[in-house]
C-alpha positions as CSV (number, residue, x, y, z in Angstrom):
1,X,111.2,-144.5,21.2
2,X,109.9,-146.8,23.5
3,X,106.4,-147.2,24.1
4,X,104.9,-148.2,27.3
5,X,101.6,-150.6,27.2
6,X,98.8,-150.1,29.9
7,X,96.6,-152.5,30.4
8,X,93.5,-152.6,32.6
9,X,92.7,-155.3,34.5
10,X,88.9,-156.1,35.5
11,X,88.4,-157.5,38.9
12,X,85.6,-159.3,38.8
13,X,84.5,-159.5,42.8
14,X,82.0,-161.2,44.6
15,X,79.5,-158.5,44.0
16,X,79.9,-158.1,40.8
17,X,78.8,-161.1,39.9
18,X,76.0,-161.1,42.7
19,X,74.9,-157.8,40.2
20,X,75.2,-159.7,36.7
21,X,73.2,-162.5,38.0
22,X,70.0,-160.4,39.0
23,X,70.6,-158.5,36.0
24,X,70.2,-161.4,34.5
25,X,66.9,-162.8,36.4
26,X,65.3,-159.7,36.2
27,X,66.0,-159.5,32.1
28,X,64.2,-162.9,32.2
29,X,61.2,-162.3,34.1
30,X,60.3,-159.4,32.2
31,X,60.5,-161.1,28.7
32,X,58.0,-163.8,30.4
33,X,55.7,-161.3,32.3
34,X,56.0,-159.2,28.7
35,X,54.5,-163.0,27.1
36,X,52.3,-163.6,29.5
37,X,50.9,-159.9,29.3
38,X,50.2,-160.9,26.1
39,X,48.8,-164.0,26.1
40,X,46.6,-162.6,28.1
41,X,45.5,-160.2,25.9
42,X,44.9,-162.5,23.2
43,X,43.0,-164.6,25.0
44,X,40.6,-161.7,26.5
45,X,39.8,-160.6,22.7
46,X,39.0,-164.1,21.5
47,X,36.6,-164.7,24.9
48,X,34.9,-161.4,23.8
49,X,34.8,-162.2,20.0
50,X,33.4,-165.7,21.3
51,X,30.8,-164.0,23.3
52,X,29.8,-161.5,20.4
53,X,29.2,-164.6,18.5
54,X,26.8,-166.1,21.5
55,X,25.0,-162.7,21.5
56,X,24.4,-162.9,17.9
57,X,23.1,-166.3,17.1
58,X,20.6,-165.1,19.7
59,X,19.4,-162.5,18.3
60,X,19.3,-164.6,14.9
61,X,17.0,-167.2,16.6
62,X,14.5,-164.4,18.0
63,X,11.7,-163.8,15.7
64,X,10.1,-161.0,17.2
65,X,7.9,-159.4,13.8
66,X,11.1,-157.5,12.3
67,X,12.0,-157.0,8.9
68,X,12.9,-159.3,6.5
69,X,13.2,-160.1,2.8
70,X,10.6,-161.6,0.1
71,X,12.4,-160.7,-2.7
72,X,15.3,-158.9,-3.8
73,X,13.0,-155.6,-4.7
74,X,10.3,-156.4,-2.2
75,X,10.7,-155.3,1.6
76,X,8.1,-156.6,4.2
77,X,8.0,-155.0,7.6
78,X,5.1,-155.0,10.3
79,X,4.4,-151.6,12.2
80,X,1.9,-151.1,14.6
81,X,0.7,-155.0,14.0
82,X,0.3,-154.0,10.7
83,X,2.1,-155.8,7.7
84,X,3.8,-153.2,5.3
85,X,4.6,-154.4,1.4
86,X,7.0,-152.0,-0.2
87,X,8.0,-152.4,-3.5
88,X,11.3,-151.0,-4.7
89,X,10.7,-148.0,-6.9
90,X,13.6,-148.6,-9.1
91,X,11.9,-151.1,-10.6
92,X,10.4,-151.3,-14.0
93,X,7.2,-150.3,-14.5
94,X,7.1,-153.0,-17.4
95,X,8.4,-155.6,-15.1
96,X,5.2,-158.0,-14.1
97,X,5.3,-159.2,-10.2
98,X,4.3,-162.5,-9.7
99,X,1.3,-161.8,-6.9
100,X,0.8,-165.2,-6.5
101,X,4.4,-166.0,-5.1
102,X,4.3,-162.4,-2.9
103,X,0.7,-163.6,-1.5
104,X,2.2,-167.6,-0.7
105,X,5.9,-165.8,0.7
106,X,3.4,-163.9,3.0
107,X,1.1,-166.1,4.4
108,X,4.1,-168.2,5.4
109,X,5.6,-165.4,7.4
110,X,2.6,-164.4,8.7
111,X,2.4,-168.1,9.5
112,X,6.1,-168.5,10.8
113,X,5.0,-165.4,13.3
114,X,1.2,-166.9,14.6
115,X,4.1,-169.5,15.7
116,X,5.8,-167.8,18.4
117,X,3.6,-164.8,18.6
118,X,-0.1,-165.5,19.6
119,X,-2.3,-162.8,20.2
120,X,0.2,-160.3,21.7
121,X,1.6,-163.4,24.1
122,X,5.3,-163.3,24.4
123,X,7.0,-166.1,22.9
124,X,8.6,-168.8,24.6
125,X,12.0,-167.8,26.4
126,X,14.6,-170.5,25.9
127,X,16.9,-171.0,28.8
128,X,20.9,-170.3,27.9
129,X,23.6,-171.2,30.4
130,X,27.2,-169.9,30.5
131,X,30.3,-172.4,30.6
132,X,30.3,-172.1,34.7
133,X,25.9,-173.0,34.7
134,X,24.7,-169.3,34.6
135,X,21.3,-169.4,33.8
136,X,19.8,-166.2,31.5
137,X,17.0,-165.8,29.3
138,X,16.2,-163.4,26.5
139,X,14.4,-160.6,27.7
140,X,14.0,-157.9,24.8
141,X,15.8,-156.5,21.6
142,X,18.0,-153.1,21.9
143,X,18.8,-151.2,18.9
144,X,20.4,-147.6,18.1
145,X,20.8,-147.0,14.4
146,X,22.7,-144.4,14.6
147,X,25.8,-146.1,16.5
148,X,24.8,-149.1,14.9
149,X,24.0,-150.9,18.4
150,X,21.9,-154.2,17.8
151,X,21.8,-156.6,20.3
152,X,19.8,-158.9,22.6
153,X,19.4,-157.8,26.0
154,X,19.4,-160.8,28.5
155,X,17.6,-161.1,31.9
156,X,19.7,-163.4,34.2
157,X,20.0,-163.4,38.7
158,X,21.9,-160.6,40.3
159,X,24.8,-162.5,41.1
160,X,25.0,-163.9,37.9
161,X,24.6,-160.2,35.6
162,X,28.9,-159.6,35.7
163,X,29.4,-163.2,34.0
164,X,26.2,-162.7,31.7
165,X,27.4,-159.0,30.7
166,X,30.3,-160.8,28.7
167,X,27.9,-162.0,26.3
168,X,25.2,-159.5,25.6
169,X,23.8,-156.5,27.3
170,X,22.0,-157.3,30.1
171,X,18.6,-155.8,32.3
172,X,19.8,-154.1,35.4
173,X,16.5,-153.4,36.9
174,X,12.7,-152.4,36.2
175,X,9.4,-153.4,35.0
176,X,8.8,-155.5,31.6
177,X,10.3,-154.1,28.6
178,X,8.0,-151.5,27.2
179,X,5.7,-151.1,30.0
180,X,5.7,-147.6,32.4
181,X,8.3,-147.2,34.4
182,X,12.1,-147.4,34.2
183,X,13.9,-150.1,32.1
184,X,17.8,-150.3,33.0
185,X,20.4,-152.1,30.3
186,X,24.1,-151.8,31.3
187,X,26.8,-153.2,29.1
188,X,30.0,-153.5,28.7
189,X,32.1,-150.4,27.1
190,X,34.9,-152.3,24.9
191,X,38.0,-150.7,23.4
192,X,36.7,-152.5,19.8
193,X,33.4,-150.5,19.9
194,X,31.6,-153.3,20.6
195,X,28.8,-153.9,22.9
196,X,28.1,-150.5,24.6
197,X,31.7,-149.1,23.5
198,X,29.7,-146.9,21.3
199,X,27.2,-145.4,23.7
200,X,29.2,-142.4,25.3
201,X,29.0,-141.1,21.7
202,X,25.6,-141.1,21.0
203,X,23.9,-137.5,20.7
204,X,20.9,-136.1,22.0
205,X,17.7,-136.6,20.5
206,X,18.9,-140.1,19.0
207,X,16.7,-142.6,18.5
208,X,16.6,-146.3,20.7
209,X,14.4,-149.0,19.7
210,X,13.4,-151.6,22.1
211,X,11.4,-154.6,20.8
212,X,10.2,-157.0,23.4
213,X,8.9,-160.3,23.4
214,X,5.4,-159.8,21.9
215,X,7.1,-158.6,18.6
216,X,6.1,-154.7,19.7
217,X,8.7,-151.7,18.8
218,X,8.6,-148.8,20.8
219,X,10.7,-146.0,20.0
220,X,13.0,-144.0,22.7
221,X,14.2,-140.5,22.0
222,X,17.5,-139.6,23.8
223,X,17.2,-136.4,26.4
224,X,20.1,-136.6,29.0
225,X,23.2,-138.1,29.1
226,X,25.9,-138.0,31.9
227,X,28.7,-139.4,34.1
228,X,28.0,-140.7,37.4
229,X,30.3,-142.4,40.1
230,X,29.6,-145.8,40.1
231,X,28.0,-145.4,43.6
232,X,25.3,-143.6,42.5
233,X,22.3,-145.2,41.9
234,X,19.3,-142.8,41.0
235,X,18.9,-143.2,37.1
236,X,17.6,-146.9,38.2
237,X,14.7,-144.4,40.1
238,X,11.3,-145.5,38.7
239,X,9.7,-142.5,39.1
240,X,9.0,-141.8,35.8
241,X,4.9,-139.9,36.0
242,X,3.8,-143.1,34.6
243,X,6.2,-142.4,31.5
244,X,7.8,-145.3,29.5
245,X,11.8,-144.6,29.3
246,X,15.2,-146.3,29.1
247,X,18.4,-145.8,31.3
248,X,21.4,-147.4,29.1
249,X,24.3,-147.3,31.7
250,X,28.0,-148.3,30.5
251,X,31.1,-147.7,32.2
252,X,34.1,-144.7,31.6
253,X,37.2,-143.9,32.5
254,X,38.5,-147.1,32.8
255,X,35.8,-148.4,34.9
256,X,36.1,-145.0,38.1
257,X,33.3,-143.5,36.7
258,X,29.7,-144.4,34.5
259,X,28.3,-143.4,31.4
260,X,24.3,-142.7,31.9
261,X,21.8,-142.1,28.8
262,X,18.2,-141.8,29.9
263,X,15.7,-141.8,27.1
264,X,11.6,-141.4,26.6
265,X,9.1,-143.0,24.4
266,X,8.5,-141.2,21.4
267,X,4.6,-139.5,21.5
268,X,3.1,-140.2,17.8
């Protein structure tokens, strides 16, 4: 029987080939926009790791009356410009404590404190400048135990608060820390939780904590949160009916809208 044999011929034209070589272009420019997307990436996490390490040795250099450590079963705190001595109550009742080392370990932190703290007078606020010359200063101590917020919050010109908001939080606007009136932090809201990437979770009635420079704590109980567009300015108000309070402002949605937390000083 005889078999016939077909073959197909490909006729490669002009256009063909015109086709095959953008294919080919195009193939390579998105493996290098795909590399450069990521290098990118990379980069942006290790600036902001970088800058969570800036905002930290700040707030490890402040010494602003806080807690600290005497001993590994003694805990020393000052409230209310009062120094606190609490002993653990695990321990012993046989074990002797040396009084004579717990009296020397707190004269020299009540020394180490007269140092930068004199009478209720701030202490000194050590200029910082950013890679581009920046200038910021320290301007108080922000904490929210329950989202596990602690950071410095820095005081720097308007036109210089979007390059200072990549290291710490940052005032926005109103009087002194602690002082009547309306004291506005914004911060940045980062996919890794960091900075203010916790705020639109915290709860109402939680607690903020704002230490300024004078070593004073005042506590701040969460009663409104919201979402503004950014346009709108009137949690920075200062009408406050001579109240102390916090406005924590962060953004959402990808930066279309703003996370607003206002919050009161806590009546003993």
């Amino acid at each position: 029987m005889n078999q016939i044999l077909v073959t197909e011929k490909i006729y490669v034209t002009p256009e063909l080939k015109r086709k095959k070589k953008l294919y080919k272009i195009n193939f390579f420019l998105s493996v290098f926009l795909i590399c450069c997307l990521f290098s990118y990436y990379i980069y942006a996490e290790f600036d902001k790791n970088k800058s969570e390490e800036v905002s930290q040795e700040i707030l490890a250099s402040l010494d602003l009356g806080g807690n600290f450590e005497i001993e590994d079963n003694t805990t020393a705190r000052v409230e209310n410009n009062v120094l606190i001595v609490t002993l653990d109550e695990n321990q012993s009742n046989n074990e002797e404590i040396d009084i004579t080392k717990l009296a020397k370990d707190i004269e020299t932190y009540i020394q180490s404190v007269e140092k930068n703290k004199n009478k209720g007078e701030a202490i000194h606020q050590e200029v910082y400048k950013t890679a581009s010359g920046a200038e910021y200063v320290t301007d108080a101590v922000l904490k929210i135990p329950s989202l596990d917020i602690n950071y410095p919050v820095l005081k720097t010109a308007e036109e210089h608060i979007d390059e200072v908001l990549k290291i710490s939080l940052v005032k926005y606007w109103g009087n002194n820390a602690n002082e009547e009136g309306n004291y506005v932090v914004v911060g940045h809201n980062y996919k890794n939780k960091k900075m203010f990437g916790k705020l639109p979770d915290i709860e109402m009635g939680a607690i903020v904590e704002l230490t300024d420079l004078t070593g004073r704590t005042i506590k701040y109980k969460v009663y409104d949160t919201y979402i503004v567009d950014p346009s709108d300015t009137s949690c920075t108000s200062q009408k406050t009916g001579g109240k102390k309070e916090i406005t924590l402002i962060t953004c959402r949605t990808y930066g279309t809208q703003r996370q607003v937390v206002k919050a009161r000083e806590v009546n003993n």
